[in-house]
SETIZA-963492 format. One record per residue: residue number from 1; residue in three letters; x, y, z of N, C-alpha, C in turn. Coordinates in steps of 0.1 Angstrom, whole numbers. Atoms other than C-alpha are relative to their C-alpha. Example, Ala and Ser with C-alpha at 12.3 -4.5 7.8 and 13.67 -1.06 7.14 Angstrom:
<atoms>
[1; ALA; [9; -12; 0]; [123; -45; 78]; [9; 12; 0]];
[2; SER; [-9; -11; 0]; [137; -11; 71]; [-8; 11; 8]];
</atoms>
This chain:
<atoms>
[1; UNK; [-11; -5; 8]; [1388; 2534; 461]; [-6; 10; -11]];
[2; UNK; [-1; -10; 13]; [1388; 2562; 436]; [1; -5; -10]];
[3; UNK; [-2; 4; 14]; [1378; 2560; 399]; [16; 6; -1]];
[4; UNK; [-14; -6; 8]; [1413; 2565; 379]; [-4; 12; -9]];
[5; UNK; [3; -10; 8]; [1411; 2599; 359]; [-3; -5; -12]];
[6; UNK; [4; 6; 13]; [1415; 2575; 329]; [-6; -9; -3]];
[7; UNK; [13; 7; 3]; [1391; 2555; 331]; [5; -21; 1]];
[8; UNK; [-2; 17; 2]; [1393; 2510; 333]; [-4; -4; -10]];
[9; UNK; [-2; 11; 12]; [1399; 2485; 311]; [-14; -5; -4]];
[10; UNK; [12; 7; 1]; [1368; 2475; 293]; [-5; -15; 3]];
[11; UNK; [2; 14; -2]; [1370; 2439; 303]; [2; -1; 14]];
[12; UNK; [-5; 0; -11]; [1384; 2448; 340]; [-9; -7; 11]];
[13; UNK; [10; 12; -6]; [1351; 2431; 353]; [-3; -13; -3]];
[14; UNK; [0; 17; 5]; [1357; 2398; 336]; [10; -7; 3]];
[15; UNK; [-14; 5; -6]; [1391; 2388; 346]; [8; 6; 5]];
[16; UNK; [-17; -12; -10]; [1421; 2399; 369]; [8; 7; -10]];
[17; UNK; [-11; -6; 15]; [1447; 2415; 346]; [14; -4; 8]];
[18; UNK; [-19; 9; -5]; [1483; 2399; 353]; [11; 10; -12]];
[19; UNK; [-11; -11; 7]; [1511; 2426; 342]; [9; -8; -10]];
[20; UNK; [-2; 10; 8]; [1526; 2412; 313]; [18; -1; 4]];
[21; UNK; [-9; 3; 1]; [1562; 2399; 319]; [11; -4; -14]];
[22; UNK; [-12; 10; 11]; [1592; 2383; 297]; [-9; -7; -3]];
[23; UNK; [6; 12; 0]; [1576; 2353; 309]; [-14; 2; -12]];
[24; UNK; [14; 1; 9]; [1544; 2362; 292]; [6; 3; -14]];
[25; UNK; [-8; -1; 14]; [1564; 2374; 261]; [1; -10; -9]];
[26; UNK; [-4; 11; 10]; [1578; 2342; 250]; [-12; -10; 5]];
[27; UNK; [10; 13; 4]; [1548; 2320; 260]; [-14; 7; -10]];
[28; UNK; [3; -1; 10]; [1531; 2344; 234]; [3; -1; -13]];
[29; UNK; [-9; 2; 9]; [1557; 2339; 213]; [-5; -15; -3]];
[30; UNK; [1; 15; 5]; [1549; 2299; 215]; [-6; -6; -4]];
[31; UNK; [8; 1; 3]; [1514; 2298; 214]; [-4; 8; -9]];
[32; UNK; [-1; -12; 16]; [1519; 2322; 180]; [-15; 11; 3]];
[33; UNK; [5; -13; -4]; [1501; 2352; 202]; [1; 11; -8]];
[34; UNK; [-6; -12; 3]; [1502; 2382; 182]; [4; 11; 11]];
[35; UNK; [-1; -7; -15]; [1522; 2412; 207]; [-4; 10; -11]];
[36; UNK; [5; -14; 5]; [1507; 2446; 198]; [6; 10; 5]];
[37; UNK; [-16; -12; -11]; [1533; 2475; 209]; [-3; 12; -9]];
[38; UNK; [1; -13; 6]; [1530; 2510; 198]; [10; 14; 7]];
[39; UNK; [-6; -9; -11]; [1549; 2541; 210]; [-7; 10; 9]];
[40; UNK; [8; -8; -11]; [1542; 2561; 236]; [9; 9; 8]];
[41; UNK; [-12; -15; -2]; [1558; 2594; 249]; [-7; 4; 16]];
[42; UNK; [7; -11; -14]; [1533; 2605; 282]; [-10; -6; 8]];
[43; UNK; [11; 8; -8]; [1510; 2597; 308]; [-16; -3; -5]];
[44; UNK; [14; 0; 6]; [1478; 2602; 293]; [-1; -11; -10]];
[45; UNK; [-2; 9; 11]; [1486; 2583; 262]; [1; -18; 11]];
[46; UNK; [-5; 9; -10]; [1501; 2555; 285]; [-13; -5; 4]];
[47; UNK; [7; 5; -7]; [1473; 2552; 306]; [-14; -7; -10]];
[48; UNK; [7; 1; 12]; [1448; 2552; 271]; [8; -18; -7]];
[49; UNK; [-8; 16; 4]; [1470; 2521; 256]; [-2; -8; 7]];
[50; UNK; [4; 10; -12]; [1470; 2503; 287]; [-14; -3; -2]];
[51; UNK; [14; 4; 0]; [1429; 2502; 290]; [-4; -4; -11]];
[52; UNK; [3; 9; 13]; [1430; 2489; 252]; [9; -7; 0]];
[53; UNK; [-6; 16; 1]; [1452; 2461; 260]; [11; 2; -14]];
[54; UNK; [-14; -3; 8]; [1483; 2477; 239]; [7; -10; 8]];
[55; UNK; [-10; 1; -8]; [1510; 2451; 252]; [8; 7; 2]];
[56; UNK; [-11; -3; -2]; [1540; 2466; 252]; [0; 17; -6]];
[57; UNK; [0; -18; 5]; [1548; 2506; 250]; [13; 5; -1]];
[58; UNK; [-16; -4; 4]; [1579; 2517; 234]; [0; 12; 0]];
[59; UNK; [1; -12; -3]; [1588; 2548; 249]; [14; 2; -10]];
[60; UNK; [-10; 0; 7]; [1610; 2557; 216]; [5; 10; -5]];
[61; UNK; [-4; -13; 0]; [1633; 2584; 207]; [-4; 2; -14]];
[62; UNK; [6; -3; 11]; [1612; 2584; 178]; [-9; 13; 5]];
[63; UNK; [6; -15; -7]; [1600; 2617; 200]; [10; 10; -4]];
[64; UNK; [-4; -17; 2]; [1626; 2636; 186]; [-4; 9; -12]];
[65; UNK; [2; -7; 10]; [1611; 2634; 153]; [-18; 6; 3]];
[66; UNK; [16; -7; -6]; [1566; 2634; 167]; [3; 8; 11]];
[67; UNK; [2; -9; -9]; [1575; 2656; 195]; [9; 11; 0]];
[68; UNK; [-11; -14; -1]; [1605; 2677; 196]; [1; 7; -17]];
[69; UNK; [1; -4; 9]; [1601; 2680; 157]; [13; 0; -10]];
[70; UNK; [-17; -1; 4]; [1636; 2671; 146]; [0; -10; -13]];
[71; UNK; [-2; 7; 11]; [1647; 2656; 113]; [4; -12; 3]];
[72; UNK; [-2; 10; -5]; [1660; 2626; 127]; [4; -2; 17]];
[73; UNK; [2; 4; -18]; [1663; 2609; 161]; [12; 0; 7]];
[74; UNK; [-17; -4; -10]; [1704; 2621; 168]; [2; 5; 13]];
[75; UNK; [2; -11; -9]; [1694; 2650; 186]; [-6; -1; 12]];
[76; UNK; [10; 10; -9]; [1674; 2628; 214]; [13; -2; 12]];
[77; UNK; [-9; 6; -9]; [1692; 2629; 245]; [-3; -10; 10]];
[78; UNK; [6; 7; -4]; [1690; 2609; 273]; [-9; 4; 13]];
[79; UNK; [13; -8; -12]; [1677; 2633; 297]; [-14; 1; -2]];
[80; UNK; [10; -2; 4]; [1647; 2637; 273]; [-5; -20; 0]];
[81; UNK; [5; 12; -5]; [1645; 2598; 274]; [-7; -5; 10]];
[82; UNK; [1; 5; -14]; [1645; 2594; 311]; [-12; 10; 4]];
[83; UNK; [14; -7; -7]; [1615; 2624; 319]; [-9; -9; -13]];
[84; UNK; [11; 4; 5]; [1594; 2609; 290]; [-4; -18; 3]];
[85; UNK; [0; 11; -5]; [1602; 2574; 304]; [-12; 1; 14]];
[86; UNK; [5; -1; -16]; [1591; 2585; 341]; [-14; 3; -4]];
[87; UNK; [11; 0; 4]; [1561; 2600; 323]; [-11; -11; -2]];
[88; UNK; [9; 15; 6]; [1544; 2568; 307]; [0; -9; 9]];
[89; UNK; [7; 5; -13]; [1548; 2554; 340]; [-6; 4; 11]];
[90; UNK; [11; -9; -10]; [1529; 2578; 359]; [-15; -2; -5]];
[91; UNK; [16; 0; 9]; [1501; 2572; 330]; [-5; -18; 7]];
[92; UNK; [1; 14; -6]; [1505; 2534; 344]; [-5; -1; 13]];
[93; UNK; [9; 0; -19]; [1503; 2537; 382]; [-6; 10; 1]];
[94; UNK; [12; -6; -2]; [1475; 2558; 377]; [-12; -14; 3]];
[95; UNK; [13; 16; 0]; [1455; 2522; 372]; [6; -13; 7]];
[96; UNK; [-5; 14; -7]; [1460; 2495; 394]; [-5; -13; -6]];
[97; UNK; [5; 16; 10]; [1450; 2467; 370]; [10; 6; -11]];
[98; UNK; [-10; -1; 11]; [1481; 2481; 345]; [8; -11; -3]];
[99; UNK; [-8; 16; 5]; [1497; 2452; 325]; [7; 7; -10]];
[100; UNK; [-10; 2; 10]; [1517; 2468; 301]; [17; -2; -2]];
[101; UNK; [-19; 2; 0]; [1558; 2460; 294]; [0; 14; -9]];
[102; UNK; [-3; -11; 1]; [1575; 2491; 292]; [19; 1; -6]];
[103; UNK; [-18; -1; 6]; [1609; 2494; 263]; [3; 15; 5]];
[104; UNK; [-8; -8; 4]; [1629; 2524; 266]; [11; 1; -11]];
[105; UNK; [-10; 0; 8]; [1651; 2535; 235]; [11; 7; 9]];
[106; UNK; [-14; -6; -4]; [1689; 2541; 249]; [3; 10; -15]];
[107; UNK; [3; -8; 10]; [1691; 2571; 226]; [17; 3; -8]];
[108; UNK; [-9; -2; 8]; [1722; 2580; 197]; [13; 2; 14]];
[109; UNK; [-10; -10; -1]; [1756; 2581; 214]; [2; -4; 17]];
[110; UNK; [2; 5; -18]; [1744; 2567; 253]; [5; -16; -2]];
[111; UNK; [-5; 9; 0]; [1762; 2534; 244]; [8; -6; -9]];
[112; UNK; [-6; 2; 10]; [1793; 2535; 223]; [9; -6; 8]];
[113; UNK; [-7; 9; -3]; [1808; 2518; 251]; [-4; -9; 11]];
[114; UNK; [10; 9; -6]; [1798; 2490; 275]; [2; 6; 17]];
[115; UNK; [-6; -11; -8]; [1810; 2515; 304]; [-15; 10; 1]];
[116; UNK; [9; -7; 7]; [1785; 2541; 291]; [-15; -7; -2]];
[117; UNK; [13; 4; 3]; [1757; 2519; 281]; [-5; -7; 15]];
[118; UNK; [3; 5; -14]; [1753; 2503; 317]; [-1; 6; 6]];
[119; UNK; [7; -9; -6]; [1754; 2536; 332]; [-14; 5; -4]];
[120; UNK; [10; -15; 4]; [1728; 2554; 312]; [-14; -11; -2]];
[121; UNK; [6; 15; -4]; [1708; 2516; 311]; [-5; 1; 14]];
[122; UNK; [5; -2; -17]; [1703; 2520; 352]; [-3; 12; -4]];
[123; UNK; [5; -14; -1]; [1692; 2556; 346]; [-17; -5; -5]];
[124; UNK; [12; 3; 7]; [1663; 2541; 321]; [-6; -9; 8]];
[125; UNK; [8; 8; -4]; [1653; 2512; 341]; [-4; 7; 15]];
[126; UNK; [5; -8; -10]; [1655; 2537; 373]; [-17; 8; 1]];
[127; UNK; [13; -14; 8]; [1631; 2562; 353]; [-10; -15; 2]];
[128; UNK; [14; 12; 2]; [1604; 2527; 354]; [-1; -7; -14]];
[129; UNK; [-1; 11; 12]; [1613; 2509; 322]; [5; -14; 2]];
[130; UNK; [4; 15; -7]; [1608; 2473; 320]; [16; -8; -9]];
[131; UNK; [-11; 3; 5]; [1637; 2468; 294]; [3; 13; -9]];
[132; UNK; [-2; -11; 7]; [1658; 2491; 270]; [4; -5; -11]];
[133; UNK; [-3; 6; 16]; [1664; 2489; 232]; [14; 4; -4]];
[134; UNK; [-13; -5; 8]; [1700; 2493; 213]; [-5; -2; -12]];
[135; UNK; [1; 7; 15]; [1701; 2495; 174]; [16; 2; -4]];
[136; UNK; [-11; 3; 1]; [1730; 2481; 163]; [1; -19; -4]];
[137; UNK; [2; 12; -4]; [1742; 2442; 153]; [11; -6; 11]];
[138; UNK; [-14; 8; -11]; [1774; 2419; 166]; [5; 9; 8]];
[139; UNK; [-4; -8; -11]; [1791; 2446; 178]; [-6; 7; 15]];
[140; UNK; [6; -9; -18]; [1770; 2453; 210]; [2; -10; 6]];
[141; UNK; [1; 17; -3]; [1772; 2414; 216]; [6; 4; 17]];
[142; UNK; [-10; 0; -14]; [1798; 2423; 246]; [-12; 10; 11]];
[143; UNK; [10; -11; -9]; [1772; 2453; 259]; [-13; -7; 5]];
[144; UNK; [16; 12; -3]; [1737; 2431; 255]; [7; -5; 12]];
[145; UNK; [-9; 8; -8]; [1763; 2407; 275]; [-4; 1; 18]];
[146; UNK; [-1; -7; -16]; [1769; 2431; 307]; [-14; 4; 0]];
[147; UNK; [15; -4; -3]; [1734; 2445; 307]; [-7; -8; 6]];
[148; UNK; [7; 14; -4]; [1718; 2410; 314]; [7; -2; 11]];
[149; UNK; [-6; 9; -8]; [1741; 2399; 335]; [0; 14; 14]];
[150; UNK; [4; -11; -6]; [1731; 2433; 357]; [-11; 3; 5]];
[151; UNK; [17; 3; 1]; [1694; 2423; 355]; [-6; 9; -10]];
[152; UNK; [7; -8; 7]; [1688; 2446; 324]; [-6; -7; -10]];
[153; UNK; [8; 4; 13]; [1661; 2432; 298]; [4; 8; -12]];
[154; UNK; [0; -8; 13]; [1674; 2439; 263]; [-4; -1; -13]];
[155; UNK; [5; 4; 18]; [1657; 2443; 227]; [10; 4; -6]];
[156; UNK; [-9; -5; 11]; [1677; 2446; 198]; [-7; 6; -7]];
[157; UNK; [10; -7; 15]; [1671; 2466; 167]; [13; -4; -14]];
[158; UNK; [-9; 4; 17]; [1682; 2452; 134]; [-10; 9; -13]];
[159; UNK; [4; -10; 9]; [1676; 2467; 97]; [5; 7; -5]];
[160; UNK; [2; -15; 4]; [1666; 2501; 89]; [4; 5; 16]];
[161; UNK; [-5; -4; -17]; [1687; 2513; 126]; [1; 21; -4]];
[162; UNK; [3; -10; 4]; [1672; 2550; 123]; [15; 9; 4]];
[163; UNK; [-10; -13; -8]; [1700; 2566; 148]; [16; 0; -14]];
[164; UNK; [-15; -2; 10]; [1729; 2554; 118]; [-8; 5; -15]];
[165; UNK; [4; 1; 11]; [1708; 2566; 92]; [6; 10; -10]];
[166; UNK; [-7; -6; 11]; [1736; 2588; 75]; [10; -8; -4]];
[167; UNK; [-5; 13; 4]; [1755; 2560; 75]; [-6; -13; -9]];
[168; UNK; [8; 5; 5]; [1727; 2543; 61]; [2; 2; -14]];
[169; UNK; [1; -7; 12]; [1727; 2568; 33]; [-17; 3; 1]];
[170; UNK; [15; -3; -2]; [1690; 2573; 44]; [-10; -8; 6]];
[171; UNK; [11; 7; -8]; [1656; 2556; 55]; [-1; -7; -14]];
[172; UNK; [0; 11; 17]; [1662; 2527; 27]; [-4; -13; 9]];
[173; UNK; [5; 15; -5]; [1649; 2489; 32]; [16; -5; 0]];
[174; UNK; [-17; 12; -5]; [1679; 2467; 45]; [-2; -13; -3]];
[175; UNK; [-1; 11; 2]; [1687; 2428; 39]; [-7; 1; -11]];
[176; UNK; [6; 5; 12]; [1672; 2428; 6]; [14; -9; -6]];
[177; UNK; [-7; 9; 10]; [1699; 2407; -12]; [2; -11; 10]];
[178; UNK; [-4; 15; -4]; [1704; 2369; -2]; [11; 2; 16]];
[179; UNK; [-11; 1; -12]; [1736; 2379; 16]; [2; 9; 10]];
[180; UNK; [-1; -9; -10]; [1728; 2406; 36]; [-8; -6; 9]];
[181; UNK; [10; 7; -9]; [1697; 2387; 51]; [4; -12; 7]];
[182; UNK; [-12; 12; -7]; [1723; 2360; 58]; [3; 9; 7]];
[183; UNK; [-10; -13; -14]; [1742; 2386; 79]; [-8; 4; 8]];
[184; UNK; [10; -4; -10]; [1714; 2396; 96]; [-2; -6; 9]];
[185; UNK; [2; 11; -10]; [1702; 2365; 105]; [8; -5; 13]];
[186; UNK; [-17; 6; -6]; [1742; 2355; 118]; [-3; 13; 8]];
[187; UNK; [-2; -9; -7]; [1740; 2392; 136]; [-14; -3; 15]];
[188; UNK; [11; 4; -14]; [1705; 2381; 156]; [3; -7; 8]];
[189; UNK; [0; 8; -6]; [1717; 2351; 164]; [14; 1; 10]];
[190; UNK; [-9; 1; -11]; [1750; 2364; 181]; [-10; 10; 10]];
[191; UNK; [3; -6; -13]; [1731; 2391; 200]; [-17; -5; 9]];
[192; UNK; [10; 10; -9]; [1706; 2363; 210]; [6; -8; 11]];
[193; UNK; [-10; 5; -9]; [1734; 2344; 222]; [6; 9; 15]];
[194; UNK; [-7; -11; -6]; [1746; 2376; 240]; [-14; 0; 10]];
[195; UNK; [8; 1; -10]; [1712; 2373; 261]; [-13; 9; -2]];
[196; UNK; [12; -6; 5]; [1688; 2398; 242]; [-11; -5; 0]];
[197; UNK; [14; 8; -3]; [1651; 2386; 249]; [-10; 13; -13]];
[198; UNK; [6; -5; 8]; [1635; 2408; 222]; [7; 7; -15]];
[199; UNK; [-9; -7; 12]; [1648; 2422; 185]; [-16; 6; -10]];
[200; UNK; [9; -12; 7]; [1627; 2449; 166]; [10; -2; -12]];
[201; UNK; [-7; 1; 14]; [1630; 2443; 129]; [-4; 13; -8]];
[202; UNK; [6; -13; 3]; [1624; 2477; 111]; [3; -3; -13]];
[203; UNK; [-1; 2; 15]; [1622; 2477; 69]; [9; -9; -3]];
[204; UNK; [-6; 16; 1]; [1633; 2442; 62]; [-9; -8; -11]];
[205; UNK; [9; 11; 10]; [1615; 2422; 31]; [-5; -10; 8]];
[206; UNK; [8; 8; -8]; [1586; 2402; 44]; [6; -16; -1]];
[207; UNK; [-7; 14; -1]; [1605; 2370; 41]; [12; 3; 8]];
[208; UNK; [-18; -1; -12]; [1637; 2385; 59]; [-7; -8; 16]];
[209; UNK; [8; -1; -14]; [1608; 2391; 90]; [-2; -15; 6]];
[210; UNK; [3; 14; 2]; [1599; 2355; 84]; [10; -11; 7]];
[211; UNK; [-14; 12; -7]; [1633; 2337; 84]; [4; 5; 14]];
[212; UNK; [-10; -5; -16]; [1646; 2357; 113]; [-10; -7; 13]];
[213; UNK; [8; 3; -11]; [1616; 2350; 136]; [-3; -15; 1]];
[214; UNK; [-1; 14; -3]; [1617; 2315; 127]; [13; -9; 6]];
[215; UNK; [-18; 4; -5]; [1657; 2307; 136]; [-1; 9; 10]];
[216; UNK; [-2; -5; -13]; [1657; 2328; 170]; [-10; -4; 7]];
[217; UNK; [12; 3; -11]; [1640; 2322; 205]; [-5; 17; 3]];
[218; UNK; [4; -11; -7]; [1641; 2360; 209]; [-19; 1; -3]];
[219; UNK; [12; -4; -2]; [1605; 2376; 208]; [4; 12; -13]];
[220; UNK; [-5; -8; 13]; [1605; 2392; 171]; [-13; 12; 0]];
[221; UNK; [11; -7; 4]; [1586; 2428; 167]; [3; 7; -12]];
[222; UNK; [-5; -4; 14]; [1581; 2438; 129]; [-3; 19; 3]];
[223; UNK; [7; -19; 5]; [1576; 2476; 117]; [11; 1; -14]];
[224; UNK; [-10; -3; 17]; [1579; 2471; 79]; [9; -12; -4]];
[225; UNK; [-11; 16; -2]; [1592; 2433; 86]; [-16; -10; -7]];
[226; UNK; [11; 6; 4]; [1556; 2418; 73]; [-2; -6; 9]];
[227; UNK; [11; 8; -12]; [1531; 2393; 95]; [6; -7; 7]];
[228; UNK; [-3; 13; -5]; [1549; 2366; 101]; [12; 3; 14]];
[229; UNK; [-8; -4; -12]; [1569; 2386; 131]; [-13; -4; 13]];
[230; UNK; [14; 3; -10]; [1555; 2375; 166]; [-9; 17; 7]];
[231; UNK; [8; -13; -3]; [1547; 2413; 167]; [-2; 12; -5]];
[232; UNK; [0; -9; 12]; [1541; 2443; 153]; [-2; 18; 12]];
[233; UNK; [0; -12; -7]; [1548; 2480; 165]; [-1; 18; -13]];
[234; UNK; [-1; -9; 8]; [1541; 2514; 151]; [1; 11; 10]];
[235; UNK; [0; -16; -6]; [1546; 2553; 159]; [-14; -1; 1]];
[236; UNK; [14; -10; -4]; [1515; 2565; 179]; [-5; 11; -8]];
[237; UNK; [3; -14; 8]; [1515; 2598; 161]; [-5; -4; -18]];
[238; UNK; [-5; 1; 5]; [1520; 2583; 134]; [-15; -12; -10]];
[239; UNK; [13; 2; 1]; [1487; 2556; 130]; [-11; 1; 8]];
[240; UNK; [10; -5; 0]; [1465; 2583; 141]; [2; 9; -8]];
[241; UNK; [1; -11; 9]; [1474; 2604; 115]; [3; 15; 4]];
[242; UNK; [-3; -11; -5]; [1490; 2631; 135]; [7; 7; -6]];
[243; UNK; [-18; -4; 11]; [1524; 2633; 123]; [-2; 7; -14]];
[244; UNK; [1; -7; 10]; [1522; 2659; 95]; [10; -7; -13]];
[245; UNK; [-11; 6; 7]; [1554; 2641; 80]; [-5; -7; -9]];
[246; UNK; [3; 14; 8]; [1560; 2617; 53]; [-2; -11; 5]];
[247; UNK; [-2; 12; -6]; [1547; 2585; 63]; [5; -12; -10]];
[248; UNK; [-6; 3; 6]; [1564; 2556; 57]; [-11; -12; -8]];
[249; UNK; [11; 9; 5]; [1547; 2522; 33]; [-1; -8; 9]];
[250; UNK; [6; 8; -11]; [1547; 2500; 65]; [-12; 4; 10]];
[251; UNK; [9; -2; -6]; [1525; 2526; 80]; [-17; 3; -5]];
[252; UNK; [8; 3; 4]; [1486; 2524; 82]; [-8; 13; 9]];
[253; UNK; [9; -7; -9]; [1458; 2552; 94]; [-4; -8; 3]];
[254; UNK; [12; 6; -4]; [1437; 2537; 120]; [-8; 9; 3]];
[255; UNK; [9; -10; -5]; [1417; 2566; 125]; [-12; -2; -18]];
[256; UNK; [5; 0; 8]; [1402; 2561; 93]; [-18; -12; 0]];
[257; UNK; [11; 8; -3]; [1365; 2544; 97]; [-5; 7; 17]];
[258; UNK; [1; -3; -13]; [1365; 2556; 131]; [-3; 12; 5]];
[259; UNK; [3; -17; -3]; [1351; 2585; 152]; [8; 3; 15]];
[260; UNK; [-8; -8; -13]; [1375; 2587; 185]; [13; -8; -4]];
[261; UNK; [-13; 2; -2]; [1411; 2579; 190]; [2; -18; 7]];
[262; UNK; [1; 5; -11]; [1402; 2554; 218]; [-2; -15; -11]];
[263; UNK; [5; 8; 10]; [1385; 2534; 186]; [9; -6; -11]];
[264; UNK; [-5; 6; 8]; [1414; 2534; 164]; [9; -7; 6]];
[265; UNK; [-10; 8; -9]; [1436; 2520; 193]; [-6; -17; 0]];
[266; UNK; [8; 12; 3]; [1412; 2492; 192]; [1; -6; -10]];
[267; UNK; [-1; 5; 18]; [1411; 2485; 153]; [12; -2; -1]];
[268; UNK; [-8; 6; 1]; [1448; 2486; 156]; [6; -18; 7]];
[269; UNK; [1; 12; -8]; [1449; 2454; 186]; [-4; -6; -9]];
[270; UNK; [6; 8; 10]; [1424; 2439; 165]; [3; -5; -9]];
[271; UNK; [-7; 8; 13]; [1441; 2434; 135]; [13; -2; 1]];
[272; UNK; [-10; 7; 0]; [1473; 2426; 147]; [0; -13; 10]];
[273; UNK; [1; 15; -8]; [1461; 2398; 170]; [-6; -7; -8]];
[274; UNK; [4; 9; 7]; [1441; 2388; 142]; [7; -6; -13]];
[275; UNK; [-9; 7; 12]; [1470; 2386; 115]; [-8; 12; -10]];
[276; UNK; [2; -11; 11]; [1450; 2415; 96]; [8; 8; -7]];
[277; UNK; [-16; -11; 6]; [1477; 2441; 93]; [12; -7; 10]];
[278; UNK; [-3; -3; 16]; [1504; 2440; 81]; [-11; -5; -12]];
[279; UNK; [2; 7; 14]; [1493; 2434; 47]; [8; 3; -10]];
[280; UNK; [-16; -1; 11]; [1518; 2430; 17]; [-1; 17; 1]];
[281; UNK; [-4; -16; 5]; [1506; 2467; 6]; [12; 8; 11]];
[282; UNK; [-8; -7; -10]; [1524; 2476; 41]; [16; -6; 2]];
[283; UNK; [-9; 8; -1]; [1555; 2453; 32]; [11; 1; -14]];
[284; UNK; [-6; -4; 12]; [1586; 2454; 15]; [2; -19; -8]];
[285; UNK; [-5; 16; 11]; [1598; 2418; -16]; [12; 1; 4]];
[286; UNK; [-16; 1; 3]; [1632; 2429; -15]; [5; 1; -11]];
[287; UNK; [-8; 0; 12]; [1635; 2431; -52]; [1; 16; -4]];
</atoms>
């Protein structure tokens, strides 16, 4: 057999590699596994994550702001979803020892009805995604619902939900007061009920991150939610120091100490399986 262009897993001579599932999800979830997830837009990248033992690769329309260069993530359709999807799985079956789970974001506007979200859902899981993300809370309850019951794996996204963020009134921290963090919690727990197997908490006070991942069975990933989530995800572009943009306070260079890319992929695994990062500096109080 043919080397892979991108090279094997440094450990790939010590044990088999088993593709990571759900199933593997929540028995990292039990055994308080840290999951390590990052984004990922292309094959190269893809195939790079993979061989450093990135779990999970969130192919997210957070490419419309690191790739296509757009002020926010509206403008993200789903056609640009579905080729950058197909992409990061071409970077995968390049390596036949690939284990990573593969989200797709359903992008602004591809599920305002459960009609809609089911078609353009079979388009993403077609393209080679393993599940897709909504941001949104109760109100998708009925959509999560059909999706599952269709065979579609769904994450939620609670918080800071970037695609409403003029509704938002901007990129602000969310749940900060007693009773919004109540609401939140009550919003997880219906679209847990609804069949969701993962929820992405995005700027949330490190105690929101806390309570929520303690009261659901979903599979909690923070960004800006503090440690105590069973996972933690960032922009690619974003902790390598690419992204010219403002970064946000949850985010961390890992290029920093390091002399290849390959190295800070590594420093980042590292310290989120060991509970290193987050650290408060990367976390919101709420007050």
């Amino acid at each position: 057999m043919s080397a892979s262009p991108y090279g094997s897993s440094p450990n790939s001579e010590s044990k088999p590699i088993k593709p990571i599932s759900l199933t593997t999800l929540f028995e990292m979830k039990s055994r308080g596994e840290k999951i390590a997830m990052l984004t990922c837009y292309d094959a190269s990248f893809s195939a790079l994550l993979d061989t450093h033992h990135v779990d999970c690769l969130l192919v997210g329309d957070s490419l419309g702001n690191v790739i296509q260069g757009q002020r926010t993530t509206l403008p993200v359709a789903l056609e640009d979803m579905v080729y950058h999807t197909k992409a990061v799985l071409r970077g995968l079956y390049t390596r036949p020892t690939s284990r990573a789970w593969v989200v797709a974001d359903m992008p602004f506007g591809s599920y305002g009805t459960v009609e809609d979200a089911l078609h353009n859902a079979v388009k993403l899981m077609q393209a080679g995604a393993h599940m897709v993300k909504v941001e949104g809370g109760a109100w998708l309850a009925d959509t999560v619902k059909i999706l599952v019951q269709n065979g579609i794996p769904v994450c939620a996204h609670l918080g800071l939900t970037p695609q409403s963020v003029y509704q938002l009134g901007g990129f602000k921290v969310q749940a900060k007061t007693d009773e919004a963090a109540q609401k939140l919690l009550q919003e997880a727990k219906v679209l847990e009920q609804a069949g969701a197997s993962m929820l992405v908490l995005e700027a949330v006070p490190m105690h929101v991150g806390k309570m929520v991942t303690e009261n659901v069975s979903m599979v909690t990933i923070g960004i800006g939610a503090g440690k105590d989530t069973d996972g933690q995800v960032l922009v690619l572009y974003d902790m390598l120091d690419v992204f010219p943009g403002k970064k946000a306070k949850f985010v961390k260079n890992f290029m920093v100490g390091q002399t290849s890319i390959s190295g800070a992929i590594d420093a980042y695994v590292a310290e989120v399986k060991s509970g290193a990062f987050p650290q408060a500096e990367h976390g919101f109080t709420g007050a």
